[in-house]
Structures are given as structure tokens and as C-alpha cells.
C-alpha positions in Angstrom: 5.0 -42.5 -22.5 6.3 -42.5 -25.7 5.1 -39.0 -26.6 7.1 -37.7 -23.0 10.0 -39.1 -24.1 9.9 -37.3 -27.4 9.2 -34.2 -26.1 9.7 -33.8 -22.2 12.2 -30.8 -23.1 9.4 -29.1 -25.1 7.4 -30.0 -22.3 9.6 -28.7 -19.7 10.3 -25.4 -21.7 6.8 -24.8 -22.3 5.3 -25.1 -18.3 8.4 -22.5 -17.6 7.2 -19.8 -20.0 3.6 -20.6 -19.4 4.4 -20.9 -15.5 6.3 -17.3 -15.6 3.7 -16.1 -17.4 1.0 -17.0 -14.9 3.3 -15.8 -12.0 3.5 -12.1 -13.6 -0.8 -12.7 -13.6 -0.5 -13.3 -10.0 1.9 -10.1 -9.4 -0.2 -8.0 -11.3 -3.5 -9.2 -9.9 -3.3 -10.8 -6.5 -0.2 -9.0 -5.4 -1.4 -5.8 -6.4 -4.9 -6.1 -4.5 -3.2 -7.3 -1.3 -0.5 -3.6 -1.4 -3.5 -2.1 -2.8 -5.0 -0.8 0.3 -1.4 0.4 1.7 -0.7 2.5 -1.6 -4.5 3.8 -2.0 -4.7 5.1 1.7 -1.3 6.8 0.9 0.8 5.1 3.3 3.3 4.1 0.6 3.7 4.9 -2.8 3.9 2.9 -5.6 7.3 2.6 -5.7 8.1 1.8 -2.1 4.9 -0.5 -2.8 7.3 -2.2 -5.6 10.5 -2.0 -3.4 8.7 -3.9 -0.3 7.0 -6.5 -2.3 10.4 -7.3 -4.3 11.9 -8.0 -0.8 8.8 -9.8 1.5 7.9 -11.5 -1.3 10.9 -13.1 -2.2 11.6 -13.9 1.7 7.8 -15.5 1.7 8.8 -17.0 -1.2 12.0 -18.6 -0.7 12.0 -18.7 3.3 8.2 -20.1 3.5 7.3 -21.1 0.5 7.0 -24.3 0.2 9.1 -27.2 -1.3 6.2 -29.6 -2.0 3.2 -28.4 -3.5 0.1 -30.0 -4.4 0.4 -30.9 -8.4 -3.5 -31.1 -8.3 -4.6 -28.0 -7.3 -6.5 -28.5 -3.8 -7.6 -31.9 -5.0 -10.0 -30.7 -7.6 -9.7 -33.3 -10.5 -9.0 -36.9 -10.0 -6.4 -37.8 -12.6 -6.6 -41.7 -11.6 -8.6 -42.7 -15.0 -5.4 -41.3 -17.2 -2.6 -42.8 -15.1 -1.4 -44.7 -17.9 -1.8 -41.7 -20.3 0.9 -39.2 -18.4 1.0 -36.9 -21.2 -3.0 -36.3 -21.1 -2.4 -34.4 -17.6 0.8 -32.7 -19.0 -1.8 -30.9 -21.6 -3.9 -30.5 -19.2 -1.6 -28.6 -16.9 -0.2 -26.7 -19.5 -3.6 -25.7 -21.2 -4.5 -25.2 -17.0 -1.4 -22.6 -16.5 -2.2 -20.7 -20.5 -6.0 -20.1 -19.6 -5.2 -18.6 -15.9 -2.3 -16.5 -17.0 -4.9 -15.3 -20.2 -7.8 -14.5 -18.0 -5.2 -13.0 -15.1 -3.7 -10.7 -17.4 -7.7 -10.2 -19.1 -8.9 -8.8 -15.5 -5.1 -6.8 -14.3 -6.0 -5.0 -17.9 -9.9 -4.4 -16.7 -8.3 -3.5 -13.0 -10.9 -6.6 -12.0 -9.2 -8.2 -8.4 -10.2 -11.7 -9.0 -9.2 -14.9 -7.3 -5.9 -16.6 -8.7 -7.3 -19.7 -7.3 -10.2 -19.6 -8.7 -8.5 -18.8 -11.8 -6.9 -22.0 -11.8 -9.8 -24.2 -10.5 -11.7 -23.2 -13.4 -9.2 -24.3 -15.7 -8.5 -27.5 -14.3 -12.2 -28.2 -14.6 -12.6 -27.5 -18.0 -9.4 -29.6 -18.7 -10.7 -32.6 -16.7 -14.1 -32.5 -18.3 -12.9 -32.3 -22.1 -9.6 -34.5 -21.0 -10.7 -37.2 -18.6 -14.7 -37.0 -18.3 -17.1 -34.7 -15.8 -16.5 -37.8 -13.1 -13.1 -36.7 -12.6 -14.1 -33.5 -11.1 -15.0 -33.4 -7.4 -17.9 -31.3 -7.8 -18.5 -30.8 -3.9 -14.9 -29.4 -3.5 -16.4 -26.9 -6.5 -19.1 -26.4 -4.2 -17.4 -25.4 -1.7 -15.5 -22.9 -4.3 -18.9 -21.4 -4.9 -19.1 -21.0 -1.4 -16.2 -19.3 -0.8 -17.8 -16.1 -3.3 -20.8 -15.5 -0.2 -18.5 -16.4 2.9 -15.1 -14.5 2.5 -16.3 -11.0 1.7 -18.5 -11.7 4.4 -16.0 -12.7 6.9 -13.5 -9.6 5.2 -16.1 -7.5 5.8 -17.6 -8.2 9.3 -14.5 -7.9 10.8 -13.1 -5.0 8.9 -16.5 -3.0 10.2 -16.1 -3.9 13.6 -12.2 -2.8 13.7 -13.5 0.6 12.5 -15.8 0.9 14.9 -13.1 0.1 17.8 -11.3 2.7 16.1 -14.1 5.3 16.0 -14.6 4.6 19.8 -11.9 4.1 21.0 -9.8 6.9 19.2 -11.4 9.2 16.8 -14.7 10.1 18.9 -12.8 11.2 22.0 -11.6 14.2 23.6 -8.1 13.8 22.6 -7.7 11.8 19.6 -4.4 12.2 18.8 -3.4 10.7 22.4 -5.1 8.3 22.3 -4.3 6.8 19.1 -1.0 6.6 20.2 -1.8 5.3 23.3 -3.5 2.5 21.1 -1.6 2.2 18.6 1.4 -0.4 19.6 -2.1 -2.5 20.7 -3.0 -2.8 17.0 0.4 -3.8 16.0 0.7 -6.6 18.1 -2.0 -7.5 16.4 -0.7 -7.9 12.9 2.9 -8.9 14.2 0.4 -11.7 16.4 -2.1 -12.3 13.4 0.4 -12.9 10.7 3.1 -14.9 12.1 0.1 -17.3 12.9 -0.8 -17.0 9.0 3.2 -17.9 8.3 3.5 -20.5 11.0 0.4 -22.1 10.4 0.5 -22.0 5.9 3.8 -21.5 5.3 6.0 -23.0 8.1 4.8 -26.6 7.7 7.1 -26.6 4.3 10.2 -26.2 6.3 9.4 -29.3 8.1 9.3 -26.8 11.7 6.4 -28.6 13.4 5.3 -26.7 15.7 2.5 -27.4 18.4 -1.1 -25.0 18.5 0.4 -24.0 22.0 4.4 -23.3 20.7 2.6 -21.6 17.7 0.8 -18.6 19.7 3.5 -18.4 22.1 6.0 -17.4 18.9 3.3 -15.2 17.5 3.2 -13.3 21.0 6.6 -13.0 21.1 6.9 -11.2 17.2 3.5 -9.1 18.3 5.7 -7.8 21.3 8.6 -7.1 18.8 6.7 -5.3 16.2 4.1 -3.4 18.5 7.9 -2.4 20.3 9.6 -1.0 16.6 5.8 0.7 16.1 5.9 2.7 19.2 9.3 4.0 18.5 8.0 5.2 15.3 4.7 6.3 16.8 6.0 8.2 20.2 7.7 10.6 18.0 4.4 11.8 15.7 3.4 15.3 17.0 0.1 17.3 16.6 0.1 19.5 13.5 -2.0 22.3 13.5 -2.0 23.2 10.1 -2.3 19.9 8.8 -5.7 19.4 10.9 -7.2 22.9 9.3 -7.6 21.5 6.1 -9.2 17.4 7.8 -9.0 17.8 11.4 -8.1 14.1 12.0 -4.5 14.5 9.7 -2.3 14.2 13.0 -4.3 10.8 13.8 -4.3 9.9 10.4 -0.3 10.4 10.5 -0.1 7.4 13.9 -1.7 4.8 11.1 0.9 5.5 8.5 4.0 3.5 9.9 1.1 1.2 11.3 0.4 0.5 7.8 3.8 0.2 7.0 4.0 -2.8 9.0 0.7 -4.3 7.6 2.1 -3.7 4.0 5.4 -5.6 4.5 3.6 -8.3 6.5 1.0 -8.6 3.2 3.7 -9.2 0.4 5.8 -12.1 3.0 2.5 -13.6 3.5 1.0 -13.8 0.3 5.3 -15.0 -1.0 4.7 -17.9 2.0 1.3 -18.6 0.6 0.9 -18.3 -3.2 4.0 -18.7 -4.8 4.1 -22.4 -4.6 0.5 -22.8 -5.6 0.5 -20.5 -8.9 3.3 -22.2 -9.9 1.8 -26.1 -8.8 0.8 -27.4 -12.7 4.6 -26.2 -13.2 5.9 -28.6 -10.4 3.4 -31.1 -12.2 4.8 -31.2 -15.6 8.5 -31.4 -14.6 7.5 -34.0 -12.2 5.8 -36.2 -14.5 8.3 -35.3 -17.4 11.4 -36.1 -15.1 10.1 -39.2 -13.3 9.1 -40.9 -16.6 5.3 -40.2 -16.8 4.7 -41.0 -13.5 1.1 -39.4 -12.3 1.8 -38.1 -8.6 -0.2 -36.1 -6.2 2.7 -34.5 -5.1 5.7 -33.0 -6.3 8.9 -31.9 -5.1 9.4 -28.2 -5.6 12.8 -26.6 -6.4 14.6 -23.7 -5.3 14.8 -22.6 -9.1 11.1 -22.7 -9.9 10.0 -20.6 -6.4 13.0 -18.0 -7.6 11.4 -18.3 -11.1 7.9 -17.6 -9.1 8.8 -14.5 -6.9 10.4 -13.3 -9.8 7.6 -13.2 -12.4 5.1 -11.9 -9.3 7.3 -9.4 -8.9 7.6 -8.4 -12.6 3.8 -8.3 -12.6 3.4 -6.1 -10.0 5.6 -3.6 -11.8 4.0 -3.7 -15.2 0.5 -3.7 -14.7 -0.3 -4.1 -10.8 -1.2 -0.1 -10.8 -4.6 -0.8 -12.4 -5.7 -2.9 -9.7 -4.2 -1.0 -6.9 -6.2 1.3 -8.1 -9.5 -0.3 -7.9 -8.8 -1.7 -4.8 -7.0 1.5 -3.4 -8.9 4.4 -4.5 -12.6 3.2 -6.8 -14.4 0.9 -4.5 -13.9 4.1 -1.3 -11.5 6.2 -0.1 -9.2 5.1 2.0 -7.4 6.7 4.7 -4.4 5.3 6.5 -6.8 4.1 9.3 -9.0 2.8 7.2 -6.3 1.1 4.8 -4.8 -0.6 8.2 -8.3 -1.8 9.5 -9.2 -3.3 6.2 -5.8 -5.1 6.2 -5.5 -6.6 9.6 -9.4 -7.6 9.2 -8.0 -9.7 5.9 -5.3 -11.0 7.7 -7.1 -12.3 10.5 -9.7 -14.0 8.2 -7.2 -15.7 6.7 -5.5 -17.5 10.2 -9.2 -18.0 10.7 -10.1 -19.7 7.3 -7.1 -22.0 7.6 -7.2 -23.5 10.9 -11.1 -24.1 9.9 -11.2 -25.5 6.7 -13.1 -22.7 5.2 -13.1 -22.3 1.8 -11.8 -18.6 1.4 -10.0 -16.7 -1.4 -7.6 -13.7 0.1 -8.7 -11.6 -2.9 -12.3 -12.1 -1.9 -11.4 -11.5 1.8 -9.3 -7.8 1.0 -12.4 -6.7 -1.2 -14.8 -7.8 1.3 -12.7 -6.1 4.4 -12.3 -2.1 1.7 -16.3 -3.1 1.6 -17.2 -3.0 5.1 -14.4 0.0 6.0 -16.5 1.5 3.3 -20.0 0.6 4.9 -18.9 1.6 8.4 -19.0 5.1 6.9 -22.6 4.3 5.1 -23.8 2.4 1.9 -23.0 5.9 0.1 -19.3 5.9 0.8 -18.9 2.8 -1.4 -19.2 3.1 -5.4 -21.2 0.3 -6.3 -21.0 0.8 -9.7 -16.9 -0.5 -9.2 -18.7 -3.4 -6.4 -21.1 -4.4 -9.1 -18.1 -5.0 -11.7 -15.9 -6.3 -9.0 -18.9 -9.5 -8.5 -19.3 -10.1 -12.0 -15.4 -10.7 -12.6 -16.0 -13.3 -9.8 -19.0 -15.0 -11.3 -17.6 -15.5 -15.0 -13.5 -16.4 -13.5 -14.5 -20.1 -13.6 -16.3 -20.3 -16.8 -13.7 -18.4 -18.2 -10.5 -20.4 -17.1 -12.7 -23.7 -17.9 -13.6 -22.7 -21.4 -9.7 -21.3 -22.2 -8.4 -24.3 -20.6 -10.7 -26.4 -23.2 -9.6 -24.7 -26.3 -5.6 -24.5 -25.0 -6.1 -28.6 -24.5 -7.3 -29.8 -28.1 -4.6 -26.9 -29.3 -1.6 -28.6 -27.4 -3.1 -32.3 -28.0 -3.0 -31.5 -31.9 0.2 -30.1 -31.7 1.8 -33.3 -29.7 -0.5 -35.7 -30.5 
């Protein structure tokens, strides 16, 4: 208690640099997968990439982003034993934010899409076993981490390859393709405009305290589906075979339907992920100023404040400029080429896992889910159409993001407990 009173400001200070420093990690990493697929099947460019995640993101953020957050990310780590010891879980969330934001910016550099969540799971671990004991971690929930590696790519994946193959039958492998893509078309955005208001109502929503029924939920996500799959054929209607354009790939007048299709998925990506992972990459943040403004008391949750989600949106943003191209381009253009189809099918697929995976319980990471879902657009094509050089790189970032967010986290703990202590 003593040590908190000394140096809460420090403290405070400290978990806002580290906490801004992690949030540009999540920009350039998790952000830049998610518009990764938009900007690599040349829907958008980079810049109009930039522009609609600066604006989505920041509604996510603000509008759905929650204003409690778990301080204890998903439960991990029991911090009972040090109750009486505040300041041992304000290293350890400190030390927690440092070895995520170290390893984030590690794999952005590497153009390595790995799992912010996992990022920080693995340093709460490795805080909680060399700053409370190995008891304190809930080893099934790690389990079920573990898990997540096998069954999100899978689920990504599946369900990309199957909304590839609707497209291949329904549109590209007829008589008159470019018909009846637009025919089709306004069906697919419902789709997203259905799938991802269910991912806002159903993640992000609760935070605004708009409890909504399973029943009222759908009936709202019909009604947005309507609205967007109306704005998309207004877009769409106007599109007109081009001749010379289909000379040089004799699909680019199709292609051309999926671009303001993808347009939709794009903006609808950077709100959800704002609704969704703000709040949690910035939760050891809420933590420390918690415990530091209350007095050192130990709380499984923590009120969040407008400041810190601006602070949030604001360093994602920042990291999405900087750095976010690398991994764009891994996810955009190295793992298969994407077209806009392609790029949409691979989207809505990870959108749809994700509504999925959180009225279930399942243990998914969106990262996981997006490389799974450019995976089985790629497979749909054949094994040859993938570069499983990038694939076999891609998995071995996975593997070693929890031993490498434990064993930072251990070394930033002992550093920040010498230098308080």
C-alpha cells in the first residue's frame, strides 16, 4: 500500500505510455490483418485503408467500446493470493502491457499476424507464475487458448471455402456472370450488414447497457442487412460490362460488383474490431489506474474512461499508419492472391465466425479466424495457390507468441519490482 501511495503517479504515467504503446501494437498488427484482405484484393488502398479505419474505429471505439473491461484478462490468473500486496499486480500489469507491445511490434516488423490476445495471455502467465506462483494460473482456460490455434483457422477457413464455392456456382461458372453477380450481389451484403451488427450487438452493445433480447437482436440486424444490401445495389446497378477490361482476365467486370461489396466489409471490419479490442488491449491500463485510484484495491473489474478508449483508438490508429503495411501485406498479397471476390468471401467468412464463436463460448482469436478464412479462399483454388512457405512462418509466430509474452513479461517484472521495490 505504502509503495502505491509513493508512486501511484509514476504508476499511472507509466500504464499510459506502456498502454499507448501496446495500442499502436494492436494497430499495426491486428488492425492491419483485419483491412488486410480489403487493401490486398485492391478494393482500397492504403490510404483509404488508413482514412476508414481512423473513422470505424474510433466509432467502434467510443460508441461500442466498452466502459467496463475485464482488468484480468478473460480470467486467466487469479490474483486472490496478493490481495494484500496491490502493487505486486500493478508490476504485473505493467510488465503484462511492456512484453505484448515488445513482441506486437517484434512480429508487425516480421509482417507475422499474430493474436493480440494471445499476446497478452502469455504475458499474464509468465507474470503470475514468477509474481504469485503457477496455482494462480487457470491452466484449463490456457487450454482452451491452445485450442483456439486448431479451431479458428479451421472454422475461418471452412466457411471462407464454402462462400467461394457459392460464388463459383452461383456467379462465375454461368452463362452470364456479370448478371448475375449483380443479381446476387445486394444478397451478400445483407449478409455482412446482418452478420456484423450481430457481432456489435452481441460484443459490443452490452457496454452501453442496451439489453437487448436473442429475438430483438436479429430483428435489428435484419433491418441494417436491408439498409446496407439497399446502399450496395445502388452502387452495384450502375457497374457496366467492360470489354476491354475482360481481354486482359475475363472476369474484371465481375470482379468490379465485389469492390464496393468489399467496401462495406472493410468499414464494417475497423467498427467491429473498435467495438471489440479497444477495451481489451488497453484492460491491464484500466487495472493499474483502478488499483492506483481506489487505494490498492484488487478488483475484477474496472470502470473504463472516455479518456483511455480515445487514448486506445488513437494509438491503434497511429499503428496502423506506421507499420500496419507489413502485415497487410502478408495477409493481403503473400499467403494468395486475392481478388475483390476473394477478399469479400474471406471477410464475411471471418465475420461470421466471430458471431458464431461468441454466442458459443468458443475459444477463437479473430487473427487466427482472417488467416484461416485467406487459407481456405486460397485452397478453394488448390493447395498450389497458397505459399506455404508464408503459412509455415505464419504457425510458428502462433506457437512461440505465449512463450514469448511469458518470458518478456518475467524479465519486465523483476525489472519494475527492483526499480519500486
Amino acid at each position: 500500500m505504502e509503495i502505491i501511495a509513493a508512486y501511484g503517479t509514476a504508476m499511472i504515467v507509466l500504464a499510459v505510455i506502456f498502454g499507448v504503446y501496446m495500442t499502436w501494437g494492436i494497430g499495426a498488427n491486428d488492425l492491419a490483418n483485419a483491412m488486410g484482405t480489403s487493401v490486398g484484393a485492391g478494393a482500397v488502398t492504403v490510404k483509404q485503408a488508413i482514412c476508414i479505419a481512423m473513422v470505424f474505429e474510433f466509432l467502434g471505439a467510443v460508441l461500442a467500446g466498452g466502459h467496463v473491461t475485464k482488468t484480468i484478462r478473460q480470467g486467466i490468473i487469479d490474483p486472490t493470493p496478493i490481495t494484500n500486496n496491490p502493487e505486486i499486480l500493478v508490476y504485473g500489469m505493467l510488465a503484462s502491457l511492456l512484453a505484448a507491445a515488445v513482441w506486437l511490434m517484434i512480429a508487425s516488423s516480421k509482417g507475422w499476424p499474430v493474436s493480440t490476445t494471445h499476446s497478452i495471455i502469455g504475458a499474464l502467465i509468465g507474470f503470475a507464475i514468477v509474481g504469485i506462483g503457477p496455482d494462480a494460473v487457470k491452466w484449463t482456460k490456457v487450454g482452451g487458448v491452445l485450442m483456439s490455434w486448431v479451431v479458428s483457422p479451421l472454422m475461418g477457413g471452412t466457411l471462407a471455402y464454402l462462400l467461394v464455392m457459392s460464388t463459383r456456382r452461383l456467379i462465375f461458372d454461368t452463362d452470364n456472370p456479370l448478371q448475375n453477380a449483380k443479381r446476387y450481389a445486394p444478397g451478400y451484403i445483407f449478409l455482412v450488414g446482418f452478420i456484423i451488427s450481430l457481432v456489435t450487438i452481441f460484443k459490443g452493445l452490452n457496454h452501453l447497457g442496451l439489453q437487448l433480447t436473442t429475438l430483438e437482436s436479429f430483428v435489428v440486424a435484419i433491418l441494417f442487412g436491408l439498409f446496407t444490401a439497399t446502399i450496395g445495389w445502388t452502387l452495384i446497378r450502375k457497374i457496366k460490362d467492360d470489354p476491354s477490361a475482360n481481354r486482359s482476365f475475363s472476369y474484371a467486370s465481375v470482379e468490379k460488383v465485389f469492390s464496393p461489396m468489399m467496401l462495406f466489409t472493410a468499414c464494417a471490419m475497423a467498427f467491429a474490431h473498435g467495438s471489440n479490442d479497444v477495451a481489451n488491449g488497453i484492460g491491464p491500463l484500466a487495472a493499474v489506474y483502478s488499483i492506483v485510484t481506489s487505494g490498492g484495491e484488487v478488483a475484477q473489474n474496472s470502470p473504463l474512461p472516455n479518456w483511455i478508449l480515445l487514448l486506445g483508438g488513437g494509438g491503434i490508429v497511429l499503428g496502423l499508419i506506421t507499420l500496419g503495411y507489413r502485415v497487410m501485406l502478408t495477409i493481403g498479397k503473400r499467403i494468395t492472391e486475392l481478388t475483390p471476390s476473394r477478399g469479400f468471401c474471406a471477410e464475411l467468412a471471418a465475420a461470421t465466425t466471430v458471431v458464431i464463436a461468441s454466442r458459443t463460448g468458443l475459444p477463437v482469436s479473430t487473427t487466427h479466424i482472417l488467416v484461416g478464412a485467406v487459407l481456405g479462399v486460397g485452397l478453394a483454388r488448390g493447395i498450389g495457390a497458397l505459399d506455404l512457405r508464408v503459412v509455415l512462418n505464419i504457425v510458428i509466430s502462433w506457437l512461440v507468441t505465449l512463450p514469448a509474452g511469458a518470458l518478456m513479461a518475467m524479465f519486465f517484472f523483476f525489472t519494475l519490482k527492483g526499480i519500486f521495490g
